[in-house]
C-alpha positions as CSV (number, residue, x, y, z in Angstrom):
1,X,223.1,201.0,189.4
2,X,221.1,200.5,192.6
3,X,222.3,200.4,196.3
4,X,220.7,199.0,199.4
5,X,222.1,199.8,202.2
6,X,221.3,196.8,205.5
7,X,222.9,196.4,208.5
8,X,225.7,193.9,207.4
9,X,225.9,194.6,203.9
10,X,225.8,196.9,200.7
11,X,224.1,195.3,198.1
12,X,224.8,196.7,194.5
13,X,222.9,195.7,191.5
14,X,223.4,197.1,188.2
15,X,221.3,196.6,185.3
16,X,219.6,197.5,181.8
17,X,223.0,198.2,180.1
18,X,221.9,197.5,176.6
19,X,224.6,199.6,174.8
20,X,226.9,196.8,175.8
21,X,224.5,193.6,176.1
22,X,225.2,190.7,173.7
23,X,221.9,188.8,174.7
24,X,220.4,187.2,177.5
25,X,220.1,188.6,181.0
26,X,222.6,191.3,181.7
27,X,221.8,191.9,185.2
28,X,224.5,191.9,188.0
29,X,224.8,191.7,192.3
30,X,227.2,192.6,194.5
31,X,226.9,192.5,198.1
32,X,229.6,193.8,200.3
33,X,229.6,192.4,203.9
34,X,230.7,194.7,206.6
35,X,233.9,191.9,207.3
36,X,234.8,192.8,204.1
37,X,233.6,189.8,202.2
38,X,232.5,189.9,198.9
39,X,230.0,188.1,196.9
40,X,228.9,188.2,193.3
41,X,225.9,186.9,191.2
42,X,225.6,188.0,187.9
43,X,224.6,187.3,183.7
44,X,226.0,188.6,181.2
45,X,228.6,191.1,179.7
46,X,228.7,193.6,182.2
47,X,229.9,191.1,185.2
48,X,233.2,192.2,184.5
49,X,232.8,195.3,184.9
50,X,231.2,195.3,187.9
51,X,234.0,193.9,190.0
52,X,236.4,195.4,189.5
53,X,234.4,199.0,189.3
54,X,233.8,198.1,192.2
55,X,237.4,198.8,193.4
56,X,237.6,202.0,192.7
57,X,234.3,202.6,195.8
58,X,236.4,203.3,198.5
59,X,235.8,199.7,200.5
60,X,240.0,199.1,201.1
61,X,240.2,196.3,199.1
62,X,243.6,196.8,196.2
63,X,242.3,193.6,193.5
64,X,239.0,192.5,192.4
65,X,239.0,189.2,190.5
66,X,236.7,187.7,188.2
67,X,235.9,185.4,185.9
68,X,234.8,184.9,182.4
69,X,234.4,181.6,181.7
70,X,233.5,179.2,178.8
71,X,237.2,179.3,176.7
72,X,237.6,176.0,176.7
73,X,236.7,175.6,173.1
74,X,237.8,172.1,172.2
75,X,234.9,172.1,169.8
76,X,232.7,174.7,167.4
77,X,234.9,177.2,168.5
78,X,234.9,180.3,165.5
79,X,231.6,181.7,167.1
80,X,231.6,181.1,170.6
81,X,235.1,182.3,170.5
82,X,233.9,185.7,168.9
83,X,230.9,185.7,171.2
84,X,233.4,185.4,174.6
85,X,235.5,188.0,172.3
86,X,232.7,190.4,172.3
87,X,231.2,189.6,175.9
88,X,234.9,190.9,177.1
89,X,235.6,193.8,175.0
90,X,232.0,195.0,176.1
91,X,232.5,194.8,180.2
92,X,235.8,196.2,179.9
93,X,234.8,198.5,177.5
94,X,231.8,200.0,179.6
95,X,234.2,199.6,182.8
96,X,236.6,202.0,181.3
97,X,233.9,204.6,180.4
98,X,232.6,204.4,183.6
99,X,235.4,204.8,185.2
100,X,236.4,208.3,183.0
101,X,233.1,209.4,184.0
102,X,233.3,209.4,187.3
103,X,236.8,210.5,187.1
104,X,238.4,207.3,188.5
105,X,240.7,206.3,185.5
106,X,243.7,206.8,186.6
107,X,243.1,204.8,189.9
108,X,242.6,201.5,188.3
109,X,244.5,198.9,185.9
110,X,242.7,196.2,184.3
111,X,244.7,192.6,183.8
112,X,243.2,189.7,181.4
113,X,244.8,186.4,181.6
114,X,244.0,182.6,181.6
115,X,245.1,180.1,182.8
116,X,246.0,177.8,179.6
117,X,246.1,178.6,176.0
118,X,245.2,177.1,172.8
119,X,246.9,174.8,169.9
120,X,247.4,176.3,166.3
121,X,246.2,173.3,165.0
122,X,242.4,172.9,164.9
123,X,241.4,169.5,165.9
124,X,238.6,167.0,164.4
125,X,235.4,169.0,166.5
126,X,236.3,172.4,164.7
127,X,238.0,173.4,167.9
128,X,241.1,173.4,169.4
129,X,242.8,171.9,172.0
130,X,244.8,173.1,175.3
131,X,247.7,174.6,174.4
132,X,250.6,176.6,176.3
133,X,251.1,180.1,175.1
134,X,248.2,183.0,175.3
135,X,248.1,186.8,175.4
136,X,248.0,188.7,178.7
137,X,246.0,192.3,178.0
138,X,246.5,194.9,180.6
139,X,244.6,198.4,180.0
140,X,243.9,201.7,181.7
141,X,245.2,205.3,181.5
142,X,248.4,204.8,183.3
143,X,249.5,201.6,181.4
144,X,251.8,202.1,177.8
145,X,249.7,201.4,174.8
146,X,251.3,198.4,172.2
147,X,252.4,195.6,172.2
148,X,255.1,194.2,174.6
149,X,256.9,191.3,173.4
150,X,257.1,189.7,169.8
151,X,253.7,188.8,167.5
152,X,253.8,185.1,167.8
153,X,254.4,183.0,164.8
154,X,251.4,180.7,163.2
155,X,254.2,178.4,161.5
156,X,257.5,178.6,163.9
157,X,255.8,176.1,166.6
158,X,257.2,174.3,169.5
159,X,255.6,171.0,169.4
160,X,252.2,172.3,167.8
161,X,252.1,175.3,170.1
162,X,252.8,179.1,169.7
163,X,256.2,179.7,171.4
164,X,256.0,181.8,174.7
165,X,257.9,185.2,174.3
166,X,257.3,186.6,177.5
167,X,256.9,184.6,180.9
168,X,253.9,185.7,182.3
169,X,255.3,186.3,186.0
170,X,257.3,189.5,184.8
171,X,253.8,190.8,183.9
172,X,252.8,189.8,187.4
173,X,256.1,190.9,188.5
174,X,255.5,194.5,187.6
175,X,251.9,195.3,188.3
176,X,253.4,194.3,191.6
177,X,256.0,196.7,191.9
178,X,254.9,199.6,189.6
179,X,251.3,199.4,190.2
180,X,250.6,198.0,193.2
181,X,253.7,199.3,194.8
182,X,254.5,195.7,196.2
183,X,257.9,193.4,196.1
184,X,257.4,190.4,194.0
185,X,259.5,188.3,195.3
186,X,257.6,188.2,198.5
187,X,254.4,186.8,196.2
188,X,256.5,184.8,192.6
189,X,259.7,183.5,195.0
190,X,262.4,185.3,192.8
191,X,263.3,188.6,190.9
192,X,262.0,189.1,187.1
193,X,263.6,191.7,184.5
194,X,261.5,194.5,184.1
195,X,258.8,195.5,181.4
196,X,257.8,198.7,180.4
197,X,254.1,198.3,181.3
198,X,253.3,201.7,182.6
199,X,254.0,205.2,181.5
200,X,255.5,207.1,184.6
């Protein structure tokens, strides 16, 4: 990791992480304005990582987002699927470690969601087509390990999809309240029953 300090602005790159590079270029940059905007450029595995690590640098800012795109696999989806898979695992993977290191863990919580999810059924392009119910991962020292919620069943479908078990604003709802300290009503408009999310 490299820093460049100018007048306006922090620039952070971050590099030459082969131990979790899946190909390609996996070279990232941050630059932190002094108004407190933020701007990314990045390739590859480790972009992830790099945004919300950089939460933990002491610039006031509570929640980094970012985004891994390419999931909307409607066709040839097995491997690109695994690739996106592995691309993930590895950034949040190396974000974790680097986060121990430098004795940060228990500061930060990691949340994975998307925005859609995908059909049982795979259609005619050997993918699969926008479907409703997906799997929300949340990880970090501080957060309960398991699962939360029921495995969903491949053959007990609503309409072709996987049948939602959890609604996704009572995850929001606590990282709100338990980790971030917050009232959720204020941000999801009403009250949602709690979820044991984090070890206290």
């Amino acid at each position: 990791m490299f820093f460049n300090q100018h007048s306006d602005r922090l620039v952070v790159t971050w590099n030459k992480l082969p131990h979790y590079s899946a190909g390609g270029s996996n070279t990232i940059q941050m630059i932190l304005f002094a108004d407190g905007r933020i701007q990314f450029g990045y390739r590859g595995v480790t972009a992830p990582g790099l945004a919300l690590r950089s939460g933990a640098t002491g610039y006031g800012t509570r929640v980094f987002y970012t985004i891994q795109g390419g999931y909307d696999t409607h066709f040839t989806q097995l491997d690109e699927h695994a690739n996106l898979l592995s691309t993930l695992t590895g950034a949040v993977r190396a974000f974790l470690d680097d986060l121990q290191s430098a004795g940060l863990a228990d500061r930060v919580a990691v949340l994975t969601f998307s925005e859609f999810g995908r059909r049982v059924a795979e259609n005619d392009s050997l993918g699969t087509d926008h479907g409703t119910a997906a799997p929300v991962f949340l990880a970090g020292t501080k957060v309960k390990a398991g699962l939360v919620g029921t495995t969903p069943s491949l053959i007990d479908l609503q309409d072709g999809d996987l049948k939602m078990s959890i609604d996704f604003r009572r995850v929001y709802a606590m990282v709100l309240e338990q980790w971030l300290k917050l009232p959720s009503k204020v941000a999801l408009g009403e009250n949602f029953e709690s979820l044991p999310l984090f070890n206290t």
